[in-house]
N, C-alpha and C positions, 0 to 999 in steps of 0.2 A: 504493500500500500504506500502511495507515496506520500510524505509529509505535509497535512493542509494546512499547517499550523502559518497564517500570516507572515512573512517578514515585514518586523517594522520599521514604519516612516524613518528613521534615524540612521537603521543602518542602512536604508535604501539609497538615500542623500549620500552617505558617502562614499557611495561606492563611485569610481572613475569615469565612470558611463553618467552617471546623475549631475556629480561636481563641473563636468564639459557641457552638459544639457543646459547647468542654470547658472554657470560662470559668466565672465565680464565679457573675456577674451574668449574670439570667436578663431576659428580656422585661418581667416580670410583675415580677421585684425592682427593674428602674429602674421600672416607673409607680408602684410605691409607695411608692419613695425620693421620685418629683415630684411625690408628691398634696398640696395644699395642704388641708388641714380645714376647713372655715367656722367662724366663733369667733362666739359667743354676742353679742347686738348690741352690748351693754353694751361689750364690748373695742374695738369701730369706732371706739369715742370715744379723743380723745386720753389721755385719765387716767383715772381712777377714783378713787373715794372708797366708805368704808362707812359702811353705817347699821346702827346695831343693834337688834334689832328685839324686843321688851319681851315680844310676844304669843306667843313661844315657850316652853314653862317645862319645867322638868325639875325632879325630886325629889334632891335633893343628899343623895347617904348619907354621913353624920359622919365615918366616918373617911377619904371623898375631901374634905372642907372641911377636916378636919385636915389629912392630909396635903402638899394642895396648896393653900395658902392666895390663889399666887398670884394665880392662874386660873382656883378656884373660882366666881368670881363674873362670867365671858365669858359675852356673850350670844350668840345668833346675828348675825352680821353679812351684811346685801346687798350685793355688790357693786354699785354705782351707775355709770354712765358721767357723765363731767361734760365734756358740747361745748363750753362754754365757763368751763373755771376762771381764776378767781382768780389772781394772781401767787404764793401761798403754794403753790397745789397742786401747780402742776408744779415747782416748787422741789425739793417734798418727795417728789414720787412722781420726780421725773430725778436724783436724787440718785445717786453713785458706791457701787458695794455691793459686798461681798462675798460670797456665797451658796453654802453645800455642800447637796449633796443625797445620799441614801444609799438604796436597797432595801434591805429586810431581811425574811425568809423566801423563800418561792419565788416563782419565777416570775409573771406573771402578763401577755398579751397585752395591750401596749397601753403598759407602762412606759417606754418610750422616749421615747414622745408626750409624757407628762408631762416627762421632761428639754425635748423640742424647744420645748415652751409654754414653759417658766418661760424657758429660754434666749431666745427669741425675744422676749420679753413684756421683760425685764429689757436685753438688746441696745437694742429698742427704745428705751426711756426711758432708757436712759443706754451708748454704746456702750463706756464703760471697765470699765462692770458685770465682775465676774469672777464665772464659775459652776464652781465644783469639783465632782467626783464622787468619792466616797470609792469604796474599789476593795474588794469584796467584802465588803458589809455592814457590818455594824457594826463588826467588825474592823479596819476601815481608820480608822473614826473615833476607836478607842480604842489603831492604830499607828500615825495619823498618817499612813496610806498613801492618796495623793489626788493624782488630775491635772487639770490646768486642764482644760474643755472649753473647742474651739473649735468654730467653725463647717462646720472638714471633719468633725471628729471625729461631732458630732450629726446631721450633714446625711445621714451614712453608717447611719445606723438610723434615720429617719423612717418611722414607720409598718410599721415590722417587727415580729414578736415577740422575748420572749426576753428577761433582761436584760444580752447581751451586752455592753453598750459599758463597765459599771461592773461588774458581774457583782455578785451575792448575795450574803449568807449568814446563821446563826442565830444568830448569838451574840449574849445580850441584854444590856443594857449595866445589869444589875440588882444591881450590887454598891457599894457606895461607892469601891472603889478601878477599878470598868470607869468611873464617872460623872465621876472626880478626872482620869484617864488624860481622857476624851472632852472634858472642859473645856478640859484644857490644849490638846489638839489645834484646837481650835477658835479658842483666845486663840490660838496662835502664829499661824494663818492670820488672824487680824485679822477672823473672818466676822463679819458682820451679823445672818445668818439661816442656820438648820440647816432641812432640810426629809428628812422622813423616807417614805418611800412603802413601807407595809407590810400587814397586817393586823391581827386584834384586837390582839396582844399588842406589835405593833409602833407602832402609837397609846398604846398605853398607856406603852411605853416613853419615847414624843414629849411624853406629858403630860408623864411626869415629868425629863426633858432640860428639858421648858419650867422646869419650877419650879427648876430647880435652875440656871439660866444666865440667869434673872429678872433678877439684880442686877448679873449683867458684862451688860446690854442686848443678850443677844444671845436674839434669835425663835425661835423652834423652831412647823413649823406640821408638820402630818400629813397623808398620802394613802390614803384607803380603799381599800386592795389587796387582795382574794380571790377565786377564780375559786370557790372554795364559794358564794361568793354571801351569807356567813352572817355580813354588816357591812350592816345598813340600819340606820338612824335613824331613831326618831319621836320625840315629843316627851312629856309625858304627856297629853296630850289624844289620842295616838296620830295626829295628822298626819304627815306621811312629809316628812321632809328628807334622807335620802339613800334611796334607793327599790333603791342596788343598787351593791357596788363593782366597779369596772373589772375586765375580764378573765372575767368570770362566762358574760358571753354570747358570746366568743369561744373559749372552752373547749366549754362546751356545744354551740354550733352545730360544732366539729371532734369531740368523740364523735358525736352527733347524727348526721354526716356518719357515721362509719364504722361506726355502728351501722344506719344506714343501707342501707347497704352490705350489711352480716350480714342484713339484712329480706330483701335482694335473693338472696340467697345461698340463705338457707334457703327461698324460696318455689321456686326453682329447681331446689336439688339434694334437697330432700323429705325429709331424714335425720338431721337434728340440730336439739338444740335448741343456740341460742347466750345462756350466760349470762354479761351484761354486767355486770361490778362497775364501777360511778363514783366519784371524788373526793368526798369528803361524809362525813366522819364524825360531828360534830356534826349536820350539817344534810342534809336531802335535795333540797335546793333544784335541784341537776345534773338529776337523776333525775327530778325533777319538768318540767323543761324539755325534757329531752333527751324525757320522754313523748310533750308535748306535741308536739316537732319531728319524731318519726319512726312516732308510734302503735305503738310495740313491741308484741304480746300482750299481756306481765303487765308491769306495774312494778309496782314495791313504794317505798311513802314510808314513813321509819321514824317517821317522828311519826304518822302513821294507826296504825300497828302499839300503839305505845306508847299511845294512844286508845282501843283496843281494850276491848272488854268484852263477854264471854263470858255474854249476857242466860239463855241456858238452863242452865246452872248457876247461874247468881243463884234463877232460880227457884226449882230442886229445893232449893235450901238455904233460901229463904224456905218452901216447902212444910216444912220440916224445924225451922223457924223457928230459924236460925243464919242470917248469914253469911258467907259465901265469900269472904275477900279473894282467893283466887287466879283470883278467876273477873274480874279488874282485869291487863290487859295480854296483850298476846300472847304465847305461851309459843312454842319452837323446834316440839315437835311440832305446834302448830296451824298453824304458819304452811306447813309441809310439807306438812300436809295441802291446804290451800288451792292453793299452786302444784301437788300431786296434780291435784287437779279441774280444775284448767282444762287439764294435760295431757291428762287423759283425754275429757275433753270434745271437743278438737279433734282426737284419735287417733278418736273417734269418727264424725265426720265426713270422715274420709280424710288428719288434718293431725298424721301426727306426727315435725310440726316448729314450732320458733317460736322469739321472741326475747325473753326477760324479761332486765329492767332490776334493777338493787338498788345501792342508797347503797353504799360501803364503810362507812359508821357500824352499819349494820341491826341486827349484833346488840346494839349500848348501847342500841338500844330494845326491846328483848326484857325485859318485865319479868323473868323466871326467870334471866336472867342477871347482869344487873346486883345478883340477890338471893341469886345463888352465889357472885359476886364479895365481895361485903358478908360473908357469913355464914364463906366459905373464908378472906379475909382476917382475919376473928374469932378463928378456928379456930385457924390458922397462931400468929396475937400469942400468943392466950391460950397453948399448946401449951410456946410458948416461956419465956413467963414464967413458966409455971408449974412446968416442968421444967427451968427454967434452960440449955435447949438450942437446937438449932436444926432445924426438923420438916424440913425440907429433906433434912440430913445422915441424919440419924436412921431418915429412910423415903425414902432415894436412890430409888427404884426406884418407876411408876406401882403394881403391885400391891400396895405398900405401903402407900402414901397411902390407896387404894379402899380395905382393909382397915380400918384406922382409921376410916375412913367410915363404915363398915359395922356399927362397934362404934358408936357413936355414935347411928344409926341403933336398934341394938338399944337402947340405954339409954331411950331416947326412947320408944321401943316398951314397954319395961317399968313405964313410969309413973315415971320417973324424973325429979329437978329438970332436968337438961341436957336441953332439948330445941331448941337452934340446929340442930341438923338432925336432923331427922327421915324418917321411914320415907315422904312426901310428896318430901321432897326426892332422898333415895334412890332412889326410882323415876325420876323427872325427870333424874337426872344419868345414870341407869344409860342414858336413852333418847339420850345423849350420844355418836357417836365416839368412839373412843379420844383420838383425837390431841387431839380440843377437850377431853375431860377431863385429858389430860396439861399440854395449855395453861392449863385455867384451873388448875390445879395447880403450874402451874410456879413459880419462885421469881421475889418480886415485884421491883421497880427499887430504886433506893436509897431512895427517896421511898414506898416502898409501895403505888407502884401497879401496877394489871392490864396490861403490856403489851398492848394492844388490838390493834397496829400488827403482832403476828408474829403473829395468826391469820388462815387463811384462808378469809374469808366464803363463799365460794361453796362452796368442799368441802364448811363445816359442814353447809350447808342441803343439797348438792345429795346428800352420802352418805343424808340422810334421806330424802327425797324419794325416791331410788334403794331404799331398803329397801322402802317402801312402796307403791311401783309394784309391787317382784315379791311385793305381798302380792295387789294389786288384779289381778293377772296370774293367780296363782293362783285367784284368785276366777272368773276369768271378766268382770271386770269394766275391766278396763284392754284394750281392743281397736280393732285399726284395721276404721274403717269402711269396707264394699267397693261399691263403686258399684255400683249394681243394674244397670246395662249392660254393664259389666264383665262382672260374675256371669253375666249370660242368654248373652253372647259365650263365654266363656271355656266353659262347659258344652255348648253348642250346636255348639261347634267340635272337644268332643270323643265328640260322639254322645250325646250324656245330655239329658233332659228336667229344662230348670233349674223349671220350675212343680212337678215331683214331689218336687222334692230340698229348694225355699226353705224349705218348711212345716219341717223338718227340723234345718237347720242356723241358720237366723234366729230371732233372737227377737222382731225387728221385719218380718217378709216382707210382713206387707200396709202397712207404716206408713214412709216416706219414703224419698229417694232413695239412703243408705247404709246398707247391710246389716249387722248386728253379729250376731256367730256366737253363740250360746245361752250362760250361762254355766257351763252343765255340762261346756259341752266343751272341756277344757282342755288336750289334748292327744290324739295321733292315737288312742291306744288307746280314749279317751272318743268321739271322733266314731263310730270304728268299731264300737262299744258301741252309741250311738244310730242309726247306719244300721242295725243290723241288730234294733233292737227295735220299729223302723218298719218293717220286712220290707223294705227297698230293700237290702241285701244280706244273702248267710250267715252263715253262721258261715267259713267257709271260704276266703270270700272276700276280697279285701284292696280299701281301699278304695279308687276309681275317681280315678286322677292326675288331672284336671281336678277332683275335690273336693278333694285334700291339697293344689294348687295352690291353691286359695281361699284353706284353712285355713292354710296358711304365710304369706299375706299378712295374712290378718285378725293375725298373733300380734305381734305392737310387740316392737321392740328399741327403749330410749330409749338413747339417744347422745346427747353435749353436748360441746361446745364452751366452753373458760369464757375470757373476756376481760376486762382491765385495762385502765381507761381513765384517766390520768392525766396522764403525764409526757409524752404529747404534746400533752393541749388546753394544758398549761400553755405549751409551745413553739409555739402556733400563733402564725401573724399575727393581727394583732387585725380583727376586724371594723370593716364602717362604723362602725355605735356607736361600739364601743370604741375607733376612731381619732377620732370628732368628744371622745367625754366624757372621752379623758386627754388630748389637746391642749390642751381647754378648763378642765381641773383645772392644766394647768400656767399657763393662762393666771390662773390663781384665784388659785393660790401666790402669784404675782408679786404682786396688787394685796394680798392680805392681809399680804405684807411690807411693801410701800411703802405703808402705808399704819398698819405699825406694830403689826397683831397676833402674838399669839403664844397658846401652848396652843391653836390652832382645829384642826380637820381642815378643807383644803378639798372641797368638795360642790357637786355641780351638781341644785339643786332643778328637780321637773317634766321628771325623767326617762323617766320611764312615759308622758310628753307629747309633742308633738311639737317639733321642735327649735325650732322659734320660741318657743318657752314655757318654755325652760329658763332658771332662774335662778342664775350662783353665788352661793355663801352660802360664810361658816365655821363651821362649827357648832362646840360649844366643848368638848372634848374633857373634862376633868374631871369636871362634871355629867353624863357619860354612866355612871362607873366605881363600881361600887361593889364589896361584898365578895362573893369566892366560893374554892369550894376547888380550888385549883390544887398537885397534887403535893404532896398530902397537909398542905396548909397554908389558910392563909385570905389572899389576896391580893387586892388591887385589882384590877381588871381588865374590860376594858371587855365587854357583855354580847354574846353572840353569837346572832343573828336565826334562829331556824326556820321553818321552813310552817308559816303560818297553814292552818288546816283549815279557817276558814269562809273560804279566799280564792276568791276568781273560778276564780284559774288551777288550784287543787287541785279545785274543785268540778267545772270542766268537764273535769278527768283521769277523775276518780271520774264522773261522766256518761257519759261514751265508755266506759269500761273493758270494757261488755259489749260493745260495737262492736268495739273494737280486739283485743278476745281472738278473736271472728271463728272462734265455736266452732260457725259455721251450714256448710253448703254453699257455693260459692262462693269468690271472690277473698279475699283480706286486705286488711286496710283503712291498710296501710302507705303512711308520707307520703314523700316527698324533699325534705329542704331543702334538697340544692342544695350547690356547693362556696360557701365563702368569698370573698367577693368587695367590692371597693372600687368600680367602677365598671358598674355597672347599673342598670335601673332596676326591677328585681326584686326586688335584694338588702333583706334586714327591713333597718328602722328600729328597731327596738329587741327587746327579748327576748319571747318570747311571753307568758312569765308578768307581765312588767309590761303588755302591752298588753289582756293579757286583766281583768287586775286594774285598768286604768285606767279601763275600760268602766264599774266601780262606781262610780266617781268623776266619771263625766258626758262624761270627756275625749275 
């Protein structure tokens, strides 16, 4: 008899089998803690030196060579490997250092990497090197709050996401008493070098930490960090010295993935459309990749939007010989209209379902809004000043605000001087939601601007879109296509002759293989009207269940799905990429301290290339900045990269687009990229939009 006697909970736990089921560390988390990176050839050499290289030029705006006098004048620097130095070099690159490093905004796949390079690079050459980490961004630099890293500490996030080991945050160090506090923090630890790994505004912050710790000789270098993607470098000859910061294409390829997934979904279950908002507000740069990686139906880039021009109203107004500036940018109701039609086109064909892509920036490229923002923020000043109050209090309530609107609108209309908005803009706002007219009406920040951040993209467009379906519904015009075998089945099986009835209910019966029911008939009392003015039934009669069985199928419900993609690409692990090019940025760090710069971002040139071909560089962070308005002011600020429209990678979106909408008969032309992965020989090499864009380049 065998033993029934229970084994208990206790010993079951710990047996080896149980402790690996409910432990931390999974399979797949040791091979990525033991993946080694391959390092740029350059690093194989014992030392390194830089060369700076004269043929890069940048236009210097006045008030960054005022500002920053120090480091105005950094060239680009090569990192050089040197197989056999001199007795000076290794002197001066094995030197004992002290070294803090800091993230600062969010997240980004791949951050860790860069801690394990610089650690590893700096260990190397001198093993008493000490490498600090300030503990949640810039906060710790201006509390003084920082732990040594060692070798278990960093060895424990190699090649993870996240920036767990240091952790984050936003605070900018843009005050003279945050810059006086982060000095001193830095003299008491005795560093040598501050390294800052952040985004736009967190490089700009590094320029200026450089300038101002110039003269206590302490480095400050910078890390191009954004999974926006909206940090590349060219020079003004438009050469590419950073082609793309880290994290970009490991965010992307994890939406990509679960967007993915929603392609798979909605081909299968045939009933919804799934609308995916991405990371991007400035930039479409996601959306553009994520196109490229999964062939979605629609994407939408907000810089094609913003490109936009409205050629048939230009005419009628040259016919009129005026014209038209508004016929310059995409307005909300066109762009509805557009995702309309390629709904209805694939509801046509039997597909209504599908997956369209959009920036979360989409609506700042909306010329009509960004021109209600301007005119409402006008509105508001002037209301105030003039009235010595405040339009807010005054007209608590949305129908209040609208009301004032309205008045204004009239004034405009009577040939009045006040014409900032007018009976044009009036119509346009009326074709608005509620809720986005309440939002852009809302009360602005303390800086006076549009909170862009608490509306919700995809309602704005999708309520439109939605209205305008059940106009094109009504029409007769928004209808699901019924496969003509279908139809001859489904009739044949209920005793009726489908060849006497097609002529009837089709508006296309002799003309391709999905059926679309006539536009007249828009409902059963309509169909029943036309059966019987064809003599296929009485008056009397009611219409034949095998035909209302059609009719109820041809009629579209649109259903959606909306989805947010953000706060986990930003948590993914990082890609190969992104694990060779921030290992290889940490290893850049390293030689551009020991070796004495400061103000640079480190950058790995001939990224779009293949890894043998990459070069580090520092490029020099000052000559990138110039003036722009930031929160209602005019600030420095280093410039943030959009789609190029005439790019490779935008071109061959906008090529496909009528492919991937897949508004024929047939399969969808959706891709799989595949999970993320370190060790295959499948896994991209780099991002599609750099590979596709390197192809101009000869590479």
């Amino acid at each position: 008899m065998p033993d029934s006697t229970p084994t208990p909970l206790e010993k079951i736990l710990e047996t080896p089998e149980a402790r690996s089921a409910t432990g931390n560390i999974t399979p797949a988390h040791a091979e990525r803690t033991d993946f080694e990176p391959p390092v740029c050839r350059v690093f194989e050499s014992p030392a390194t030196i830089l060369e700076s290289d004269a043929g890069f030029t940048f236009r210097i705006d006045r008030e960054a060579a005022k500002s920053l006098p120090a480091i105005i004048n950094n060239r680009v620097q090569r990192v050089v490997g040197v197989d056999h130095p001199d007795a000076s070099v290794p002197t001066a690159f094995s030197q004992r250092r002290k070294i803090g490093i800091v993230f600062s905004g969010g997240p980004a796949p791949g951050g860790h990497n860069v801690i394990a390079g610089l650690f590893d690079a700096a260990k190397k050459a001198n093993p008493e090197t000490t490498v600090y980490g300030f503990l949640m961004g810039p906060d710790g630099i201006i509390e003084n709050e920082v732990v040594p890293l060692t070798r278990e500490i960093v060895d424990q996030y190699r090649n993870l996401g996240g920036f767990s080991m240091i952790k984050t945050g936003r605070t900018k160090i843009d005050t003279a008493r945050k810059m006086d506090l982060s000095r001193q923090t830095c003299r008491q630890l005795g560093l040598d070098a501050l390294v800052v790994v952040g985004g736009d505004d967190s490089n700009t912050n590094a320029a200026f930490l450089a300038q101002e710790m110039y003269q206590d000789g302490i480095q400050v270098i910078g890390v191009p960090k954004t999974i926006d993607g909206d940090i590349q470098v060219r020079d003004d000859n438009g050469r590419v010295l950073c082609a793309m910061s880290f994290g970009f294409h490991s965010a992307a390829r994890a939406f990509a993935g679960a967007i993915s997934n929603l392609c798979t979904d909605g081909s299968s279950d045939v009933k919804y459309w799934h609308i995916c908002k991405v990371m991007g507000r400035v930039a479409s740069h996601l959306a553009l990749e994520v196109a490229l990686q999964t062939h979605a139906n629609m994407t939408f880039i907000g810089e094609e939007l913003a490109d936009y021009v409205d050629k048939a109203r230009l005419e009628r107004a040259e016919k009129e010989g005026a014209i038209d500036y508004t016929a310059y940018g995409m307005t909300l109701r066109n762009l509805s209209r557009v995702i309309c039609e390629g709904i209805v086109r694939r509801a046509a064909v039997g597909k209504n379902y599908g997956v369209m892509v959009i920036p979360e920036g989409v609506l700042e490229f909306i010329n009509e809004i960004q021109i209600f923002i301007v005119k409402l923020n006008t509105i508001i000043a002037e209301y105030n000043a003039t009235h010595d109050a405040s339009f807010h209090q005054d007209f608590p309530l949305l129908a209040d605000k609208l009301e004032y609107l309205r008045r204004l609108a009239q004034r405009a209309r009577g040939g009045e001087d006040f014409t900032i908005w007018n009976t044009r803009d009036e119509d346009l706002f009326s074709d608005i939601p509620d809720f986005f007219q309440e939002g852009l009406l809302m009360e602005r920040d303390s800086h006076g601007n549009f909170p862009f951040s608490q509306v919700e993209t995809e309602k704005v467009l999708m309520d439109l879109v939605k209205d305008y379906l059940k106009i094109l519904r009504e029409r007769g015009q928004y209808r699901i296509g019924i496969r003509k075998d279908y139809y001859a089945k489904t009739l044949t099986q209920g005793g009726i002759d489908p060849e006497q009835y097609g002529p009837m209910l089709f508006a296309n019966w002799n003309d391709g293989e999905y059926l679309l029911v006539k536009s007249d008939i828009i409902s059963v009392k309509t169909l029943k009207q036309a059966l019987v003015k064809d003599g296929a039934i009485g008056e009397e009669e009611a219409v034949p269940a095998p035909i209302q069985k059609i009719y109820r199928k041809a009629a579209p419900d649109f259903k959606i799905q909306t989805h947010f993609y953000g706060y986990d690409g930003r948590g993914s692990d990082p890609t190969y990429f992104d694990c060779l090019y921030t290992y290889n940025l940490g290893l850049t760090v390293f030689s551009l301290i020991a070796n004495g710069a400061t103000g640079q971002m480190a950058a790995i040139k001939n990224l779009e290339s293949d890894f043998s071909r990459w070069e580090p560089i520092g490029i020099p962070i000052a000559p990138l900045m110039h003036l722009e308005e930031r929160k209602g002011k005019l600030a420095l600020v280093i410039e943030r990269s959009i789609v190029d429209l005439n790019s490779v990678a935008f071109q061959a979106v906008k090529a496909h687009r009528e492919e991937w909408l897949a508004a024929v008969p047939g399969e969808d032309r959706f891709r799989r990229p595949g999970p993320i992965r370190l060790f295959s020989d499948t896994e991209e090499k780099r991002p599609l939009t750099l590979l596709l864009n390197s192809l101009a380049m000869g590479h």
